[in-house]
C-alpha positions in Angstrom: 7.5 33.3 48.0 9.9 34.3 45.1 11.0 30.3 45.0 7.3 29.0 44.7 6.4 31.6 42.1 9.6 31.5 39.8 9.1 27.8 39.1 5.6 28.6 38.1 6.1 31.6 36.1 8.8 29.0 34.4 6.5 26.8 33.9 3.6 29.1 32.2 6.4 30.9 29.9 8.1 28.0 29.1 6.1 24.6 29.2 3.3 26.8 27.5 6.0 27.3 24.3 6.5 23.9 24.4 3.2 23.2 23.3 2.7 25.6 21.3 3.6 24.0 18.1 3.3 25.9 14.6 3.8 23.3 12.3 4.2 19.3 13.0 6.9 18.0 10.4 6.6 14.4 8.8 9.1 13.1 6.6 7.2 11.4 3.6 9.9 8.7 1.4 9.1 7.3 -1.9 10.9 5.9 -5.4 10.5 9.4 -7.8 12.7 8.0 -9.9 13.3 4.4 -11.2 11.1 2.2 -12.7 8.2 2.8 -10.6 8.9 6.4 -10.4 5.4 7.5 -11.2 3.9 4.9 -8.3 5.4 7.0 -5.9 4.6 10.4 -7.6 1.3 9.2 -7.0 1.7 8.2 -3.6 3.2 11.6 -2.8 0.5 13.6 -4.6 -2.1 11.1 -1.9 -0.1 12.5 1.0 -0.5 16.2 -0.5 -3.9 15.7 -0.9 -4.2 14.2 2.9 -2.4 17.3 3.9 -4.8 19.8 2.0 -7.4 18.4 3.8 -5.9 18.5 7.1 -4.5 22.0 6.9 -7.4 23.6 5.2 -11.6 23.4 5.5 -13.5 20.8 3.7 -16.3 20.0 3.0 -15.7 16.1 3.6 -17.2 13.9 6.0 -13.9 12.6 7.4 -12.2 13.6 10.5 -9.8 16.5 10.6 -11.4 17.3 7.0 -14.0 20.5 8.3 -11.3 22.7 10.7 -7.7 23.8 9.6 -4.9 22.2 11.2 -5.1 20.3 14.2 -7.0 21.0 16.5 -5.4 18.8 19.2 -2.4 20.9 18.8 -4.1 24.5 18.7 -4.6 24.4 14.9 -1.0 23.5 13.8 -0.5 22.3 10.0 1.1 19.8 8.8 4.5 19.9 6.9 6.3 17.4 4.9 9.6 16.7 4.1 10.3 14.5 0.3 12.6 12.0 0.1 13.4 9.8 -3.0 15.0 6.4 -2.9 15.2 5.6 -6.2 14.1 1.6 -5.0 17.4 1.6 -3.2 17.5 0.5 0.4 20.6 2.0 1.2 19.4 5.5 -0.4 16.2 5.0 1.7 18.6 5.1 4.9 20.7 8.0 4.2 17.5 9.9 3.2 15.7 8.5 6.6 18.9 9.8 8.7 18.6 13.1 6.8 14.9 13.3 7.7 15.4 12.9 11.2 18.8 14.1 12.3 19.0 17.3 10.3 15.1 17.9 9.5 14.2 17.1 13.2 10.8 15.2 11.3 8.5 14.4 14.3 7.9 11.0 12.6 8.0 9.0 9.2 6.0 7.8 6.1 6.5 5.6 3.0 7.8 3.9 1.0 6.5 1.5 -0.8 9.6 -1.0 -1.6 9.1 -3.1 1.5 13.0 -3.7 1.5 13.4 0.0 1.6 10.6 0.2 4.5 12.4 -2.5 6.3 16.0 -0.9 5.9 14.9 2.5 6.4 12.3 1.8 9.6 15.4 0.7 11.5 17.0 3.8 11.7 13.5 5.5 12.8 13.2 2.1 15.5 17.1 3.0 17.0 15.9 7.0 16.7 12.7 6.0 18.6 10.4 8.0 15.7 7.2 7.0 14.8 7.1 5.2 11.3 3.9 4.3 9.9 3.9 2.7 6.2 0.6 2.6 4.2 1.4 0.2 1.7 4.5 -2.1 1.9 3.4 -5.6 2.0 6.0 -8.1 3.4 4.2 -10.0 6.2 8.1 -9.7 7.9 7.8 -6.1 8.1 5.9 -6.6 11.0 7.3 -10.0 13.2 10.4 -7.6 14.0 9.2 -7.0 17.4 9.2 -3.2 16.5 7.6 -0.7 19.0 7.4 2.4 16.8 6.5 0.6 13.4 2.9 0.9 12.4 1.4 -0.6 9.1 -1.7 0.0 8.1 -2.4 -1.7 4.8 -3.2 -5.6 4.8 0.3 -7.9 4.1 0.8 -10.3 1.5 -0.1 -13.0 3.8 -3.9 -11.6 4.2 -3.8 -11.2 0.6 -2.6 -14.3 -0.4 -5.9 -15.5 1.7 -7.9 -13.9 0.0 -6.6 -15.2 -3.4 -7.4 -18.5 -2.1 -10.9 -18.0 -1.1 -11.7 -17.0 -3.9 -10.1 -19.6 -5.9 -12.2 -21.6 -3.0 -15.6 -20.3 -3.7 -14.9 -19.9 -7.6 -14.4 -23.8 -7.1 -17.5 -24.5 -5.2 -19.3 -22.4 -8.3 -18.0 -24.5 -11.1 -17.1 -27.8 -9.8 -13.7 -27.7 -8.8 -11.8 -27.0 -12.0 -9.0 -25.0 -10.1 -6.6 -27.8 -9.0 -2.8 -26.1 -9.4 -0.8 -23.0 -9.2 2.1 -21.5 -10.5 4.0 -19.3 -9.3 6.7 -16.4 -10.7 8.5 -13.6 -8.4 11.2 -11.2 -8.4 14.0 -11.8 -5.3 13.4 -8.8 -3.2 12.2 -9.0 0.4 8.7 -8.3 -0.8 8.9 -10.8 -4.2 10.5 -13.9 -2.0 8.0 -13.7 0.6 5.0 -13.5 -1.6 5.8 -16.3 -3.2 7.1 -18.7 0.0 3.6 -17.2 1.2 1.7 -18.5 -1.8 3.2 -22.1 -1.5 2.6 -22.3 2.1 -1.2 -21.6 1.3 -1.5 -23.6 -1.9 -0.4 -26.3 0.1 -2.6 -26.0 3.4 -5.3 -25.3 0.9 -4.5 -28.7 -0.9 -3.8 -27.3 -4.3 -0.9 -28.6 -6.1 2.2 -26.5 -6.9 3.1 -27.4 -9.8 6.7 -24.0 -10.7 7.6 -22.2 -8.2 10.2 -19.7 -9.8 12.2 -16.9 -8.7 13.8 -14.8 -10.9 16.3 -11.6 -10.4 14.6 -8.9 -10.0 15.1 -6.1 -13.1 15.8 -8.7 -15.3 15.8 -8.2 -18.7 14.7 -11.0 -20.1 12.2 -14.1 -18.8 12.3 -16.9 -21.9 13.1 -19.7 -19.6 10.4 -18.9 -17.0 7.8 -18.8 -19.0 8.7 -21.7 -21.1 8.4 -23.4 -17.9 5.0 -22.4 -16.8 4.2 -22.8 -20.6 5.4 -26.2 -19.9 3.7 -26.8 -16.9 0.4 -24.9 -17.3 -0.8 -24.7 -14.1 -4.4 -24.0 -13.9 -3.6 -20.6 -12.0 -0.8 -18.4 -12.3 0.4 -16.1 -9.5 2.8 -14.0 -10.3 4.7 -11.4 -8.1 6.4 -8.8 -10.2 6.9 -4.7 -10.0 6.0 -2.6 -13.3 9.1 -3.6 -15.4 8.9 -7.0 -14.6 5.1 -7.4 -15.3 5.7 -5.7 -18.3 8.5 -7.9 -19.7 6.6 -11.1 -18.5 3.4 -10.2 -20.4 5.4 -9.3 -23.7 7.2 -12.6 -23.3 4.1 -14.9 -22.7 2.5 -13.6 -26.1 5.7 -13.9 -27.7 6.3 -17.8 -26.6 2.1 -18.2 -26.7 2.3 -18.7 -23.1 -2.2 -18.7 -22.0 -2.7 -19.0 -18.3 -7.2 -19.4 -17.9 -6.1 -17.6 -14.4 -3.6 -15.0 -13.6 -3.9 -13.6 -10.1 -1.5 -11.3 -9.3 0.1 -9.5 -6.1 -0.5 -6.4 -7.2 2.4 -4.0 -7.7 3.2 -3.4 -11.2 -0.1 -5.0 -12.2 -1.7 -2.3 -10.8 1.0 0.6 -11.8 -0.8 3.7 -12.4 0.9 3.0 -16.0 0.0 -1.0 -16.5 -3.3 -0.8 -18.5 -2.1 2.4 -20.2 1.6 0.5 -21.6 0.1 -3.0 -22.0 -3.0 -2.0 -23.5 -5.2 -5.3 -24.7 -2.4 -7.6 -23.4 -3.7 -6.6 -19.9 -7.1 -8.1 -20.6 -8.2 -10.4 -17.9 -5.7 -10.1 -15.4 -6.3 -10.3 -12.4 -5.0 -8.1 -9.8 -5.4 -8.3 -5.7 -6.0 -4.5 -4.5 -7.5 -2.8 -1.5 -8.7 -0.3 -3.6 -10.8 0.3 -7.3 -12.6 3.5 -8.0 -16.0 1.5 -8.8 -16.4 0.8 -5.0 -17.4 4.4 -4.6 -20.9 3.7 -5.1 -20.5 1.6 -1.9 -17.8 4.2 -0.1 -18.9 8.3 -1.3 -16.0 9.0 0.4 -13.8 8.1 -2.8 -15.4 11.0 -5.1 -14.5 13.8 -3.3 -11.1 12.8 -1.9 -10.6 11.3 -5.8 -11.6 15.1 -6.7 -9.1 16.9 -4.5 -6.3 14.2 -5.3 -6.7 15.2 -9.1 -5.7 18.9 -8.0 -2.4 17.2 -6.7 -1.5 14.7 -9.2 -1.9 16.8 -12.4 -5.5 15.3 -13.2 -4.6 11.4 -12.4 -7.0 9.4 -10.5 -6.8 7.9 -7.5 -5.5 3.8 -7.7 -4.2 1.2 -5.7 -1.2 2.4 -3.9 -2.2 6.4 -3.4 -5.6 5.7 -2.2 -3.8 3.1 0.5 -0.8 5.9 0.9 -4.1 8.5 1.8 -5.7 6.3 4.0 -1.9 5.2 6.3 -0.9 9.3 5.8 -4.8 10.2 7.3 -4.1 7.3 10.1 -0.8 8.8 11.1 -2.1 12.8 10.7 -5.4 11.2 13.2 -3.1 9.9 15.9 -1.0 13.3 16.0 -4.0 15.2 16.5 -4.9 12.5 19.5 -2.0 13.1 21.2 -1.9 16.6 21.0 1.8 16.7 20.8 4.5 16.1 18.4 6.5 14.2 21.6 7.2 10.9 19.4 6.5 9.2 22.6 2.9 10.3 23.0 2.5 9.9 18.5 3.2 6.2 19.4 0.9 6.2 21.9 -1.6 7.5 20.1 -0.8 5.1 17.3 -0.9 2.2 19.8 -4.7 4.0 20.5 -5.9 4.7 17.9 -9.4 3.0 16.2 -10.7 4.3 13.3 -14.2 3.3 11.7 -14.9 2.1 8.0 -16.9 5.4 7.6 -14.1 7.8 7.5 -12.3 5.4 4.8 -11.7 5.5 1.0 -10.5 1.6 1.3 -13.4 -1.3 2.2 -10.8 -1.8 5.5 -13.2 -2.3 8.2 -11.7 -0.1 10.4 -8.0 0.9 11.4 -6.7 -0.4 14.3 -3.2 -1.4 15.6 -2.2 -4.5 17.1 1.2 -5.5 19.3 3.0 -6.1 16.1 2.1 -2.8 14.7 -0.1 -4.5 12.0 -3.6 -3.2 11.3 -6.0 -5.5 12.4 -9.3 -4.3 10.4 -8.1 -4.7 6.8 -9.6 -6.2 4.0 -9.0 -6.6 0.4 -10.4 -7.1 -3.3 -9.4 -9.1 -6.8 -9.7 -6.8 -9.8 -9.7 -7.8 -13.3 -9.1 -5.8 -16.2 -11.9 -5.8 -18.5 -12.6 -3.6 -21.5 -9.3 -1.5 -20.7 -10.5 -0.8 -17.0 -9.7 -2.4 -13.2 -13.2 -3.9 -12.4 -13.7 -5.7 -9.0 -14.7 -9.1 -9.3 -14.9 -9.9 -6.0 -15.5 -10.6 -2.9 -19.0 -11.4 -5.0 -20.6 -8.8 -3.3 -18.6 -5.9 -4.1 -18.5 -7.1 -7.3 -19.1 -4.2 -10.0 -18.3 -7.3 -12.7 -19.0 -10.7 -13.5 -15.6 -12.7 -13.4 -14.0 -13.4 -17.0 -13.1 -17.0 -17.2 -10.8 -18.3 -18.6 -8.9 -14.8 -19.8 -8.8 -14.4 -23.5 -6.1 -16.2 -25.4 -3.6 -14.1 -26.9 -5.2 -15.2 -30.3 -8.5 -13.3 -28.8 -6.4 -10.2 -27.9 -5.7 -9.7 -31.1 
């Protein structure tokens, strides 16, 4: 008897404390320092406002927002563990090995750079931990054949489409006067395949590239480049830069008189929680892809109240571009733990492999979150933002639109 009731007494004492989880441990990596230090301070106060919600009641019509903790896992709350990478993938790997070796993280999140997320995510893949990334864009982030990779913002390839209908349909409004592209980008993983994206497309879409220039990325100086757009002056420019970049490009296209009617940019440092604030009337009329503007809340509610419990977090900043996406990946990855009731990386991959979330418990205009082979969300969806009167205004698709479309963008004689 004695040998059928010691392995079940094992069992109930022990399997029974290895469920019992306290706390489930994420390890969250961003640049906090660098250039676009305050993009992932944001990012980070996005995951601290996810994790409030999880770990505490709210009133908030999302799931895991109206009990504490999880209740898949007996109520356990959710801990994070910081990392900064300064924009340096090599940083990114020592702090990922950190995370997981010494830490014991039951899975990963970040971080922005896509060449840190691709340098970093290996170690997780080898480690066989969970990494899911809200809002690196490199379409090759995901053509790895990677098994626990999971990204759940749409890549530059989806938003390069995008740009391209809507060059499409602003062409079938006015007649066709959109006929060429230029386009700029920095030589990072992310920066080179933007562009060789956007010349693929502009070429299937039968629009003529007229530049196609890569520069290094934290330059300090882009005369030549934009002499050469000046030169060329492609009906549309597409540029690919991150906040120093954009910043230095827009300073040197007043200076040389450089007026694109179209800029269309890959977000990034166009949408820099600091952009609008540091450029000030230069940044009129620019045009920014984004899957995420604070004027869709009167189409998404959602945005309000998660925008008013992010402000707690962020020291009264509101929600933009890359937080809201870092919320909505952090809220995916928090969603599939709670599914598979375990903090087994295994049974999280599972889960993530599972999991299908509805546009109704979203603060992007995604239609939904859900995971194909590649790890790539297969519901996202995107908007074009301009800056008018010193604010991001969606422009379109047409009818999200909270603005009519400024065209062409105002000279720099009109900025004055």
């Amino acid at each position: 008897m004695k040998k059928i009731i010691l392995p079940i007494l094992w069992m109930l004492t022990y399997g029974a404390a290895a469920n019992a989880v306290d706390s489930v441990k994420i390890g969250v990596l961003y640049p906090l320092t660098g250039p676009v230090a305050q993009v992932g301070k944001d990012a980070v106060a996005a995951v601290e406002t996810a994790v409030d919600i999880i770990n505490n009641s709210h009133d908030i019509d999302m799931p895991l927002a109206k009990q504490a903790g999880l209740s898949g896992l007996g109520g356990a709350k959710i801990t994070i563990v910081v990392g900064d990478h300064g924009g340096k993938p090599d940083v990114g790997v020592g702090e990922t090995e950190k995370m997981i070796n010494n830490d014991k993280v039951h899975a990963m999140f970040g971080a922005y750079y896509s060449s840190v997320t691709g340098a970093a995510s290996q170690v997780a893949e080898r480690a066989r931990i969970p990494w899911v990334n809200g809002e690196s864009t490199s379409p090759k982030l995901t053509t790895r054949g990677f098994k626990y990779f999971f990204r759940v913002t749409p890549h530059d390839g989806e938003f390069t489409q995008l740009m391209f209908e809507f060059l499409n349909d602003f062409n079938q409004k006015h007649g066709g006067k959109l006929k060429s592209v230029g386009i700029i980008h920095e030589d990072t993983l992310w920066g080179s395949d933007s562009g060789s994206t956007q010349e693929k497309m502009a070429k299937e879409q039968g629009y003529q590239v007229l530049e196609k220039i890569s520069y290094k990325a934290k330059t300090t100086t882009l005369n030549s480049e934009v002499q050469r757009l000046k030169a060329k002056n492609a009906d549309v420019l597409m540029p690919s830069s991150y906040t120093s970049d954009a910043f230095l490009f827009l300073n040197t296209a007043k200076e040389l008189d450089y007026n694109p009617k179209l800029l269309v940019a890959q977000n990034a440092g166009y949408t820099d929680p600091k952009f609008i604030e540091t450029m000030g009337s230069k940044a009129e009329g620019v045009i920014t892809r984004s899957p995420f503007n604070t004027d869709l809340a009167k189409t998404i509610p959602l945005i309000g109240k998660v925008n008013e419990l992010f402000k707690t977090h962020s020291g009264g900043r509101d929600l933009s571009d890359v937080p809201a996406r870092a919320f909505t990946g952090f809220m995916a990855l928090a969603n599939a733990i709670n599914n598979a009731g375990s903090t087994d990386p295994k049974k999280i991959q599972q889960a993530l492999q599972q999991l299908n979330m509805g546009p109704e418990s979203l603060i992007v205009p995604y239609r939904g979150i859900k995971f194909g082979k590649d790890g790539q969300n297969t519901k996202t969806r995107g908007i074009l933002m301009q800056v008018q009167n010193g604010k991001y205004c969606t422009v379109y698709p047409f009818e999200l639109a909270a603005c009519e479309l400024m065209y062409p963008m105002p000279s720099w004689s009109e900025k004055q």
